[in-house]
PAVO-597563 format. One record per residue: residue number from 1; residue in one letter; y, z, x of N, C-alpha, C, O, CB in turn. Coordinates in nm, 2 decimals, decimal comma, always signed. Last residue first. Glycine has a CB too. Layout:
REM PAVO-597563
@num:NUM residuo:A n_north:Y n_up:Z n_east:X ca_north:Y ca_up:Z ca_east:X c_north:Y c_up:Z c_east:X o_north:Y o_up:Z o_east:X cb_north:Y cb_up:Z cb_east:X
...
END
This chain:
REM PAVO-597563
@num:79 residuo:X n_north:+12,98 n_up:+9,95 n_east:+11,88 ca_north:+12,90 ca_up:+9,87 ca_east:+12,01 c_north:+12,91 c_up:+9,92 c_east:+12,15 o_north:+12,85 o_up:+9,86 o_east:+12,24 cb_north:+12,96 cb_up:+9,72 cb_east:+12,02
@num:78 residuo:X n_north:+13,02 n_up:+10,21 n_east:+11,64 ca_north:+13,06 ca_up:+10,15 ca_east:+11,74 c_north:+12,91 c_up:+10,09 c_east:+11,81 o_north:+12,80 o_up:+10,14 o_east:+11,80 cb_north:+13,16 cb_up:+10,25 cb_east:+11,83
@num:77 residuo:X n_north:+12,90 n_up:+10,25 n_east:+11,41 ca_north:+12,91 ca_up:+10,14 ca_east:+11,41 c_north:+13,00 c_up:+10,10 c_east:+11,53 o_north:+13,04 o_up:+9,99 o_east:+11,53 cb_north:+12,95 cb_up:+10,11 cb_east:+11,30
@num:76 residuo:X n_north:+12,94 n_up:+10,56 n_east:+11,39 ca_north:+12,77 ca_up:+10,50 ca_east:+11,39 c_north:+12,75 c_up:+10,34 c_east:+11,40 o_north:+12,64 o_up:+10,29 o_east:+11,40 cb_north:+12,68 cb_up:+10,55 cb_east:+11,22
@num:75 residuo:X n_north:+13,20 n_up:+10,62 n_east:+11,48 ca_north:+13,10 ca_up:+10,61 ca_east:+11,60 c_north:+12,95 c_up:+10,55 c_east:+11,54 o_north:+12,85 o_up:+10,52 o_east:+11,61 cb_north:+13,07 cb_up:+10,78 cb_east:+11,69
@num:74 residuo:X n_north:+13,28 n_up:+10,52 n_east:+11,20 ca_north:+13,32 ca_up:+10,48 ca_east:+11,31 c_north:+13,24 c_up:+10,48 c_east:+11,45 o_north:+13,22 o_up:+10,39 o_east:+11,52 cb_north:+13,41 cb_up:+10,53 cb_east:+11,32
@num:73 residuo:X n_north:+13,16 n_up:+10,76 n_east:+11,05 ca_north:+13,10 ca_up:+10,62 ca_east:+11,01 c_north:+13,17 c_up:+10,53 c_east:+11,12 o_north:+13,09 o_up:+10,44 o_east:+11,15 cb_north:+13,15 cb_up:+10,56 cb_east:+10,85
@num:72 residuo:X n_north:+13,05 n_up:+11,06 n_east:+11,28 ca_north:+13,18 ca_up:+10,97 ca_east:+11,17 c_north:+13,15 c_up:+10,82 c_east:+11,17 o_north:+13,13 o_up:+10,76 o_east:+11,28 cb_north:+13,36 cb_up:+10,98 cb_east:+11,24
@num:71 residuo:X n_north:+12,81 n_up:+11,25 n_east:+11,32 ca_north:+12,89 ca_up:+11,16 ca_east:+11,35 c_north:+12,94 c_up:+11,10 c_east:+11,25 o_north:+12,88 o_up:+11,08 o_east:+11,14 cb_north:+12,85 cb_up:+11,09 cb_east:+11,43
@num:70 residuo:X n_north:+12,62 n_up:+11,60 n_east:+11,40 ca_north:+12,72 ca_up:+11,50 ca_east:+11,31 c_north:+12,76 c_up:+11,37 c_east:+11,41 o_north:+12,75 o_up:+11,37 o_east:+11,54 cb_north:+12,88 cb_up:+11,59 cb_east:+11,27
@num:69 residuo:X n_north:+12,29 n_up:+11,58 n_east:+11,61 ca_north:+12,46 ca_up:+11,64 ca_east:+11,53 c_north:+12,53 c_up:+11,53 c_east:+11,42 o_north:+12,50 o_up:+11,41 o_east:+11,39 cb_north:+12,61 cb_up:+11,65 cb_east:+11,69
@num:68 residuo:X n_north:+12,07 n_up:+11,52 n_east:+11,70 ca_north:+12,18 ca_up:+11,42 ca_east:+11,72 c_north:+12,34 c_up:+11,51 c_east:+11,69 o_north:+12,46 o_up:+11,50 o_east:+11,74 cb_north:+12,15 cb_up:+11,27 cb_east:+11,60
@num:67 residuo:X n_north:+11,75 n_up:+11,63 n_east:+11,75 ca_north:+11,91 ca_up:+11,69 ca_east:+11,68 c_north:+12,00 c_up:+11,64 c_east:+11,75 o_north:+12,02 o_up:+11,69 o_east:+11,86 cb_north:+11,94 cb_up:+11,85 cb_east:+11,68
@num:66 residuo:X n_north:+11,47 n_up:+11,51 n_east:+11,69 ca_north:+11,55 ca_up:+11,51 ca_east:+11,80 c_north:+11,68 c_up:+11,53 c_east:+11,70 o_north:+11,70 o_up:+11,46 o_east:+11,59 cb_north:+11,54 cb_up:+11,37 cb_east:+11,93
@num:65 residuo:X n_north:+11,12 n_up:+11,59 n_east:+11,72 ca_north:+11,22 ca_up:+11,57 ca_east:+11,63 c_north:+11,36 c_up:+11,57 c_east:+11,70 o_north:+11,36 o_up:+11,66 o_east:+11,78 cb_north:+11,21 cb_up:+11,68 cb_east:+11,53
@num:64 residuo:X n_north:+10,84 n_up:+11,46 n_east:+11,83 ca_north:+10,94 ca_up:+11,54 ca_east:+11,79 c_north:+11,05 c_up:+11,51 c_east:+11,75 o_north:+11,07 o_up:+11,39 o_east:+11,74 cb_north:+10,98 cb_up:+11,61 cb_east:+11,87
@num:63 residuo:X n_north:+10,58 n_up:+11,34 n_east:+11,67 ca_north:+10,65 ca_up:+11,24 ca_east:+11,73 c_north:+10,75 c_up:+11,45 c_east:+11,73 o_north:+10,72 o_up:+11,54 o_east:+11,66 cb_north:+10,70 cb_up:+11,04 cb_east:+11,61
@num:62 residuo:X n_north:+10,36 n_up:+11,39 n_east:+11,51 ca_north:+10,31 ca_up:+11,41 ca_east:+11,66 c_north:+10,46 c_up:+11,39 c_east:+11,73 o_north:+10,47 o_up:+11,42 o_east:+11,85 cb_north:+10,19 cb_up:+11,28 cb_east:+11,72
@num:61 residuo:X n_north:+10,42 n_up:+11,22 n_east:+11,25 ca_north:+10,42 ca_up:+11,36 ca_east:+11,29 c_north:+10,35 c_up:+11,41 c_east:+11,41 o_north:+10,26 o_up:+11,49 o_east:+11,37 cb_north:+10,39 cb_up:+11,43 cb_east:+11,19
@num:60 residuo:X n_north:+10,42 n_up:+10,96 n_east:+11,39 ca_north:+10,51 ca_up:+10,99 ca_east:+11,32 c_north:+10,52 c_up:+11,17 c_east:+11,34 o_north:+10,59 o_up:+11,23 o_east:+11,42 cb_north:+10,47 cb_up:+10,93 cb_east:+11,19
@num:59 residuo:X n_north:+10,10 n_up:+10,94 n_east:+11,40 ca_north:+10,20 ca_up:+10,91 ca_east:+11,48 c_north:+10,33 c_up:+10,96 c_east:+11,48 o_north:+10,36 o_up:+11,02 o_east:+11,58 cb_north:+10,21 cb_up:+10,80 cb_east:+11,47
@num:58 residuo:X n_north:+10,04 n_up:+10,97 n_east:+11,12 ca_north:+10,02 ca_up:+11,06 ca_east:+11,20 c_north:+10,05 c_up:+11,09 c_east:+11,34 o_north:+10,05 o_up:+11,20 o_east:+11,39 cb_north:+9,92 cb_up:+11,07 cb_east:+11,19
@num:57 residuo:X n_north:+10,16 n_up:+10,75 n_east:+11,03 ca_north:+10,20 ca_up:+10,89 ca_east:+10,98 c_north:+10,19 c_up:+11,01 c_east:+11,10 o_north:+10,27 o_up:+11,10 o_east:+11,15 cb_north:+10,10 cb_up:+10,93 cb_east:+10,86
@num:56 residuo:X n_north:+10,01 n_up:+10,52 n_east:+11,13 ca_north:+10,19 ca_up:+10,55 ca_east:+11,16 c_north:+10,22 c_up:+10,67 c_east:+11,08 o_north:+10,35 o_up:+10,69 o_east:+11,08 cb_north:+10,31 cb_up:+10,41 cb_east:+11,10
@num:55 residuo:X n_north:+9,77 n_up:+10,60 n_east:+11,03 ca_north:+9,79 ca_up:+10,63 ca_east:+11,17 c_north:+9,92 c_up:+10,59 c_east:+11,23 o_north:+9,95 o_up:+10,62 o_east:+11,35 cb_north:+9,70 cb_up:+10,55 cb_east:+11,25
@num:54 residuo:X n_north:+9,80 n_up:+10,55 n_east:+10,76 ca_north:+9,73 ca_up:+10,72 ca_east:+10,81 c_north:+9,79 c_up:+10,67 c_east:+10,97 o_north:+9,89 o_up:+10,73 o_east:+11,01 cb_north:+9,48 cb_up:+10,77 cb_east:+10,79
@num:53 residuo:X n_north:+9,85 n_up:+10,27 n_east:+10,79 ca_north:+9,99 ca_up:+10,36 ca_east:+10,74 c_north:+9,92 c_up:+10,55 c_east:+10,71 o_north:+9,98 o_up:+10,64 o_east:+10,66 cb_north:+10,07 cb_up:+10,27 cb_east:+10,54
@num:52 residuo:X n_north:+9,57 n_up:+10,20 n_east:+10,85 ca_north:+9,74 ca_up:+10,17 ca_east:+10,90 c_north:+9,82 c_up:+10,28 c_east:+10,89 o_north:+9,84 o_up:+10,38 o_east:+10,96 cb_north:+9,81 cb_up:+10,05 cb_east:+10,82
@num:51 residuo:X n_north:+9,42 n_up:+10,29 n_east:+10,63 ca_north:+9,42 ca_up:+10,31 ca_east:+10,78 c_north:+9,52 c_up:+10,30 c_east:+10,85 o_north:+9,55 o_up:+10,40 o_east:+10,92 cb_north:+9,37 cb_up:+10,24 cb_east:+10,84
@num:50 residuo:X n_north:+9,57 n_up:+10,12 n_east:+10,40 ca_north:+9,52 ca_up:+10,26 ca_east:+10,44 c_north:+9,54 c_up:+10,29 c_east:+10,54 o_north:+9,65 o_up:+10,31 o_east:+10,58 cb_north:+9,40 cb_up:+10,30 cb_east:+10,43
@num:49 residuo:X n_north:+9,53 n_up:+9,87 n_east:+10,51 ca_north:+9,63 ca_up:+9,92 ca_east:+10,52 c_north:+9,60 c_up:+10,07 c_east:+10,48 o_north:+9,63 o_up:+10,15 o_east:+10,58 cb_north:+9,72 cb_up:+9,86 cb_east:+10,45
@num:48 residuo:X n_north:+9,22 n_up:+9,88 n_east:+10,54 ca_north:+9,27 ca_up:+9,85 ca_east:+10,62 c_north:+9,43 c_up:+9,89 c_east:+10,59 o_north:+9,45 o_up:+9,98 o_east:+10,67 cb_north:+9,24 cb_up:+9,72 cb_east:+10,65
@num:47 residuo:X n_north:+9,16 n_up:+9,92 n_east:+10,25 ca_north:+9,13 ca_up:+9,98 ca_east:+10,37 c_north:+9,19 c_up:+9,97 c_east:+10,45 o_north:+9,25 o_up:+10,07 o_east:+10,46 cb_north:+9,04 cb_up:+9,97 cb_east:+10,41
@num:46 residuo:X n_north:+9,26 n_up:+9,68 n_east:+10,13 ca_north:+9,33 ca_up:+9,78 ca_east:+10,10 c_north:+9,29 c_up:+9,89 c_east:+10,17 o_north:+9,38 o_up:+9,98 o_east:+10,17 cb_north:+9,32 cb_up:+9,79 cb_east:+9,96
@num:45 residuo:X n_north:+9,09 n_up:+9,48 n_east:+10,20 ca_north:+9,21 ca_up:+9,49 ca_east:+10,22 c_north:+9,29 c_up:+9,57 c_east:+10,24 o_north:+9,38 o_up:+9,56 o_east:+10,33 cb_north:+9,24 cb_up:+9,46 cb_east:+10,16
@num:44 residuo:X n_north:+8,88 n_up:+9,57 n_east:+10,08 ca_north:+8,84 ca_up:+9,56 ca_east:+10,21 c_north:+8,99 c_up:+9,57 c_east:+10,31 o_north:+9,01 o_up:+9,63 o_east:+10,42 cb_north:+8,75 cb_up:+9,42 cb_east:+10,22
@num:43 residuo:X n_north:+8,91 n_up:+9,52 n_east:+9,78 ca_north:+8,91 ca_up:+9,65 ca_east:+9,85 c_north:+8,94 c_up:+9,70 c_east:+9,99 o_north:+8,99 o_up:+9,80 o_east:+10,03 cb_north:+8,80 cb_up:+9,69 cb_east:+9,83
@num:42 residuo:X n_north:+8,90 n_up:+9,23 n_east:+9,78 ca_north:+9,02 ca_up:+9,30 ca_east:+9,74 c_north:+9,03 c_up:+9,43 c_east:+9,84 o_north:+9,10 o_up:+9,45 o_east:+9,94 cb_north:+9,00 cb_up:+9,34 cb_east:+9,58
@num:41 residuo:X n_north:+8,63 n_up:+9,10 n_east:+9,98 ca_north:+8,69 ca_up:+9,19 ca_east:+9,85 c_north:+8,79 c_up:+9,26 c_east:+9,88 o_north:+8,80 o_up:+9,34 o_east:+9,98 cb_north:+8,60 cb_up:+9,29 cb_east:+9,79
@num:40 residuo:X n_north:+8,69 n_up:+8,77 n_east:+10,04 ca_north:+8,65 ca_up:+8,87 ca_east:+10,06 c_north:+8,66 c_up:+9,00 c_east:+9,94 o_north:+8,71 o_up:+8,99 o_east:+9,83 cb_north:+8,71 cb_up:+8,89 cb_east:+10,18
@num:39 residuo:X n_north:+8,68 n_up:+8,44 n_east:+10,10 ca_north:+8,70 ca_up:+8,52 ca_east:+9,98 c_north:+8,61 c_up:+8,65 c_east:+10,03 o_north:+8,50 o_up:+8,64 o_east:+10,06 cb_north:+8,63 cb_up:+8,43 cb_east:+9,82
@num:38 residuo:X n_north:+8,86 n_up:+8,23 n_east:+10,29 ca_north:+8,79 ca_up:+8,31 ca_east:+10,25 c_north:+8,79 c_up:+8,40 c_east:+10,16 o_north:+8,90 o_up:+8,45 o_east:+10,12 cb_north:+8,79 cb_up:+8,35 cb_east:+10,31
@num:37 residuo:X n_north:+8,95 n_up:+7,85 n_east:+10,41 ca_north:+8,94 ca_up:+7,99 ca_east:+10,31 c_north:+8,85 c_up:+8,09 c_east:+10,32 o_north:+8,74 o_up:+8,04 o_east:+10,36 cb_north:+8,93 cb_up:+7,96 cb_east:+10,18
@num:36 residuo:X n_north:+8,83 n_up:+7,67 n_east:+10,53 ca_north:+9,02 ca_up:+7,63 ca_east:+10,53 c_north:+9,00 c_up:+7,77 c_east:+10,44 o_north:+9,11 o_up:+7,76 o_east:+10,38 cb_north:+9,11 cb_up:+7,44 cb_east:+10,43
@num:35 residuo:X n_north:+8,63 n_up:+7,53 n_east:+10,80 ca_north:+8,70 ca_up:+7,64 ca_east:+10,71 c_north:+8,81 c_up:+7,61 c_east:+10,70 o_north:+8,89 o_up:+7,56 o_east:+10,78 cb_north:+8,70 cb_up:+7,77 cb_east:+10,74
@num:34 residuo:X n_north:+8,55 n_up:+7,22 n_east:+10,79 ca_north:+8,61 ca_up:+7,28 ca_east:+10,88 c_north:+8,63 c_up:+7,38 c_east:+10,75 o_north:+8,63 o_up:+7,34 o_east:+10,64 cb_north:+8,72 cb_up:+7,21 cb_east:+10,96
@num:33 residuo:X n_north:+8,33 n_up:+7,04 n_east:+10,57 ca_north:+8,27 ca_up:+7,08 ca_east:+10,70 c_north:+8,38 c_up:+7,17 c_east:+10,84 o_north:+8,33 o_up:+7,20 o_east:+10,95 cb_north:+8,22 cb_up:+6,92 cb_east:+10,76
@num:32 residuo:X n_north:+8,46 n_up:+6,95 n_east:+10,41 ca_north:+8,45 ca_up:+6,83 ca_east:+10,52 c_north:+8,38 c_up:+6,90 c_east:+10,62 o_north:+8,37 o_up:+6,85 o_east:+10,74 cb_north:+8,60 cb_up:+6,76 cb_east:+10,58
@num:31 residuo:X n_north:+8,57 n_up:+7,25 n_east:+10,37 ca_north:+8,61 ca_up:+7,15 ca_east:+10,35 c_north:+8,57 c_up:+7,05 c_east:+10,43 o_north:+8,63 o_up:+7,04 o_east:+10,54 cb_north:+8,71 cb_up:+7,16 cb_east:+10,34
@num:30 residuo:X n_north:+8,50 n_up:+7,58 n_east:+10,35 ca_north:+8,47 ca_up:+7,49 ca_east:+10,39 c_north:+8,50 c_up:+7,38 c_east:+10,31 o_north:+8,47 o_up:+7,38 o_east:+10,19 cb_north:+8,38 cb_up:+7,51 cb_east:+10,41
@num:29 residuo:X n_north:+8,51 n_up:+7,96 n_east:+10,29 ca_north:+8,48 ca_up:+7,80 ca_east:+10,21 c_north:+8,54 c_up:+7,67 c_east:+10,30 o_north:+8,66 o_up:+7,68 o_east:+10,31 cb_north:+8,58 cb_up:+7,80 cb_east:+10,04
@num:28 residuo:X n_north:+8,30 n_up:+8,20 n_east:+10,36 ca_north:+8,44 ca_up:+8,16 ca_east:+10,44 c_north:+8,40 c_up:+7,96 c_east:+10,30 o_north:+8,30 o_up:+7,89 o_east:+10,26 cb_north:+8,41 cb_up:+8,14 cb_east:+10,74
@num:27 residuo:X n_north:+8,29 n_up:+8,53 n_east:+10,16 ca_north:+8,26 ca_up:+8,35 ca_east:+10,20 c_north:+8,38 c_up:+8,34 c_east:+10,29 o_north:+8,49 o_up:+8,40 o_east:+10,30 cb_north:+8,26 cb_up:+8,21 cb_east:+10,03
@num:26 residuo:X n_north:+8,11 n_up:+8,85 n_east:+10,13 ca_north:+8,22 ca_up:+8,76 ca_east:+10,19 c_north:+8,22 c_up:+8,63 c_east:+10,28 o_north:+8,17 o_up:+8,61 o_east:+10,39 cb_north:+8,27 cb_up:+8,83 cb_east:+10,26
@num:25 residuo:X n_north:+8,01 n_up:+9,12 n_east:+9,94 ca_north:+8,01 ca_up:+9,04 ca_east:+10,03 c_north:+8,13 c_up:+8,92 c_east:+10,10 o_north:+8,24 o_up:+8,97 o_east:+10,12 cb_north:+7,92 cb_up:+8,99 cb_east:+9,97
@num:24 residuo:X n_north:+8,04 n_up:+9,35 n_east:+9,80 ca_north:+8,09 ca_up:+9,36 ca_east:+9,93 c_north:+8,05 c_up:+9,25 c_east:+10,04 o_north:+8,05 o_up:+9,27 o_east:+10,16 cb_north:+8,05 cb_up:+9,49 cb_east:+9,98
@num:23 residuo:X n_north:+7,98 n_up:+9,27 n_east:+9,57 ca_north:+7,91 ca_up:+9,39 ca_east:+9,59 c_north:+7,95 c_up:+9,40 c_east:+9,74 o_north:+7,87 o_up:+9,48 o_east:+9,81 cb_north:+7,74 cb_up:+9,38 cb_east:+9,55
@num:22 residuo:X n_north:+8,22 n_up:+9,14 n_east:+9,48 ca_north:+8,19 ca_up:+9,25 ca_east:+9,42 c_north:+8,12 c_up:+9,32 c_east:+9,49 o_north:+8,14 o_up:+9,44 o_east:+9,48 cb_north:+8,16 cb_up:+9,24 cb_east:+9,32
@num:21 residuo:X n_north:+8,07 n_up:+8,94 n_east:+9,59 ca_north:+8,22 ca_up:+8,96 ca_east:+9,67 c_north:+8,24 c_up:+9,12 c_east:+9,63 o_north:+8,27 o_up:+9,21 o_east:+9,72 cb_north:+8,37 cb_up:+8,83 cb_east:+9,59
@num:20 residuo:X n_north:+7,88 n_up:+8,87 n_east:+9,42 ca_north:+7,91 ca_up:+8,87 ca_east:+9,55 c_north:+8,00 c_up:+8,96 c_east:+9,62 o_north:+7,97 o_up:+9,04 o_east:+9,71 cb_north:+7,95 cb_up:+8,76 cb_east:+9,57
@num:19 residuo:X n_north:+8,03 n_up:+8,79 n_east:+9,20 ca_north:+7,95 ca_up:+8,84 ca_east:+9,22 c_north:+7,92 c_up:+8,93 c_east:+9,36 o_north:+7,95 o_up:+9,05 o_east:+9,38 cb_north:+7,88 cb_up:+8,76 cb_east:+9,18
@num:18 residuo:X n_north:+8,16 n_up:+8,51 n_east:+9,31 ca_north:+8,27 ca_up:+8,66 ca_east:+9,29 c_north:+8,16 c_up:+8,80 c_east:+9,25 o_north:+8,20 o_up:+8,92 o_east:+9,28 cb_north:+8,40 cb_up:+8,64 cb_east:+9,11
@num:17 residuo:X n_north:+7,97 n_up:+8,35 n_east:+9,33 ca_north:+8,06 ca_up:+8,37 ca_east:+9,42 c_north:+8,09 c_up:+8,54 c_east:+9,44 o_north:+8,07 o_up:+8,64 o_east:+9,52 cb_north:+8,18 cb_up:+8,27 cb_east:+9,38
@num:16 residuo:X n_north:+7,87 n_up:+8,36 n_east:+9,08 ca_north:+7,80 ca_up:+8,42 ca_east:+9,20 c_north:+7,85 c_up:+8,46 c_east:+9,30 o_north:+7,82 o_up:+8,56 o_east:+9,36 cb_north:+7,73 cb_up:+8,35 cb_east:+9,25
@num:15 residuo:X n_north:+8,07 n_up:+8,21 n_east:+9,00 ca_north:+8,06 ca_up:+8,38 ca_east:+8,90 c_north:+7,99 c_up:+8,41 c_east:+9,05 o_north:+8,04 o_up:+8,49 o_east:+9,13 cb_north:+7,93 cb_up:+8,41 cb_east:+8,68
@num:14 residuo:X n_north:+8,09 n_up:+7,94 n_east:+9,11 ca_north:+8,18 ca_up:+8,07 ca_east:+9,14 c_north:+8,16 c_up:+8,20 c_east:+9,10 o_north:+8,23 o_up:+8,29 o_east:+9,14 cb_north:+8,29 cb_up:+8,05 cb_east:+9,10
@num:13 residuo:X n_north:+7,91 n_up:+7,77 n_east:+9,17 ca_north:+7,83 ca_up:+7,89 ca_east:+9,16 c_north:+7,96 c_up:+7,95 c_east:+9,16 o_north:+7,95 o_up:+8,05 o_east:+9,23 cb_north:+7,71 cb_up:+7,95 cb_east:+9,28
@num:12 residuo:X n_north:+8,04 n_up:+7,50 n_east:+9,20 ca_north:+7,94 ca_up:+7,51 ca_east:+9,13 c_north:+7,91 c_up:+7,67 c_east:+9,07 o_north:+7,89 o_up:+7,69 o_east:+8,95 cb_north:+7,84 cb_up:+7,45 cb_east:+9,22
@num:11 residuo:X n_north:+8,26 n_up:+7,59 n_east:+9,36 ca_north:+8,29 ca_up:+7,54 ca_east:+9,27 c_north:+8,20 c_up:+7,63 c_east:+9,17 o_north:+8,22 o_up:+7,73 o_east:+9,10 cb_north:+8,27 cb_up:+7,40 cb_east:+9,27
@num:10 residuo:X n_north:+8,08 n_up:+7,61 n_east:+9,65 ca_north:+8,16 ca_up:+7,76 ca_east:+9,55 c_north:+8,26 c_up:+7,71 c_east:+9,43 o_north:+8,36 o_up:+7,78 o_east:+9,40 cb_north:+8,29 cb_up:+7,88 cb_east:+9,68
@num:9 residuo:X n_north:+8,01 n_up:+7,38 n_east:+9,63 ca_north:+7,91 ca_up:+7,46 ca_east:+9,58 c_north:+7,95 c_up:+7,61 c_east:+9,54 o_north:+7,91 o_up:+7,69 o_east:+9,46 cb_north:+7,80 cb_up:+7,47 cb_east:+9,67
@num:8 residuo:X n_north:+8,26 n_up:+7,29 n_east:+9,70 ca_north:+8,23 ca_up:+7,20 ca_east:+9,57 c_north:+8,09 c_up:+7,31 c_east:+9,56 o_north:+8,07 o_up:+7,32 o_east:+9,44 cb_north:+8,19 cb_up:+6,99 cb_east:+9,60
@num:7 residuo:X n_north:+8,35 n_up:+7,38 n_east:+9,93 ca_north:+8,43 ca_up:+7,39 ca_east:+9,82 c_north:+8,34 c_up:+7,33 c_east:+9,72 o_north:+8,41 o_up:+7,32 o_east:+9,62 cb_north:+8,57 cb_up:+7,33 cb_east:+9,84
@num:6 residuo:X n_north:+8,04 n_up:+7,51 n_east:+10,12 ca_north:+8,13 ca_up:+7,41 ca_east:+10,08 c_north:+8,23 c_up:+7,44 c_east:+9,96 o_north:+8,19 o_up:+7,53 o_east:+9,88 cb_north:+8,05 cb_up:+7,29 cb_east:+10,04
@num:5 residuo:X n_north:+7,99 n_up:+7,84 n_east:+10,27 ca_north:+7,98 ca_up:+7,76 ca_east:+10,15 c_north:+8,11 c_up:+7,65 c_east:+10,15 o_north:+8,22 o_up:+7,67 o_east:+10,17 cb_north:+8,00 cb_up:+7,86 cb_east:+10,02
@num:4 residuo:X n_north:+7,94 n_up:+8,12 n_east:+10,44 ca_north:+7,96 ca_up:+7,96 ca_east:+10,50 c_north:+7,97 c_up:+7,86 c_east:+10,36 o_north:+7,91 o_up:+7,77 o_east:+10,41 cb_north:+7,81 cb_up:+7,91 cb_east:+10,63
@num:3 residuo:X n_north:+7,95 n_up:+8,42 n_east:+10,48 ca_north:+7,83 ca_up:+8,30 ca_east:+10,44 c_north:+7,93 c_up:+8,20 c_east:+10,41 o_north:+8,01 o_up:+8,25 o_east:+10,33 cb_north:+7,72 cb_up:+8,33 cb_east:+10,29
@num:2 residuo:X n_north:+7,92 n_up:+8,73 n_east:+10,64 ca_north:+8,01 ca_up:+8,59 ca_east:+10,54 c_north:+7,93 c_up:+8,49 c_east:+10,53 o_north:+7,83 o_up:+8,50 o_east:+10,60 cb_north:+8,15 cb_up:+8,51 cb_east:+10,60
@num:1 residuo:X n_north:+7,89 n_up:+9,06 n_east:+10,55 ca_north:+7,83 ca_up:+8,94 ca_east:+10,60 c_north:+7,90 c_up:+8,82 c_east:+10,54 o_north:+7,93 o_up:+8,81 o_east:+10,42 cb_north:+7,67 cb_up:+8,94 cb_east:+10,56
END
């Protein structure tokens, strides 16, 4: 869930802030009234590339395998 906080009250309350954040919550921080930040958890992050790089693997091994043969440093740099 994100919750919407001015820069000067996620000043005020930052332990809460990060409190928060810890238990899987998540601020967007606000300036003048437009977002300019978010504080989410670390972890949430790190899911997401997880995920990622399971599904270019598994991509990857679905993929066949294709036998080129030899070649000489000349044909691997011909145009």
């Amino acid at each position: 869930m994100k919750r919407a906080v001015s820069a000067a009250e996620a000043n005020r309350n930052f332990s809460k802030v990060l409190h928060d954040v810890r238990q899987g919550g998540s601020y967007v921080i606000t300036s003048h009234g437009k977002p300019v930040a978010k504080i989410i958890p670390f972890a949430s992050r790190d899911a997401v590339a997880v995920a990622a790089k399971e599904a270019l693997l598994a991509r990857l091994r679905a993929q066949r395998g294709v036998v080129v043969g030899r070649w000489t440093r000349d044909e691997l740099y011909e145009v």
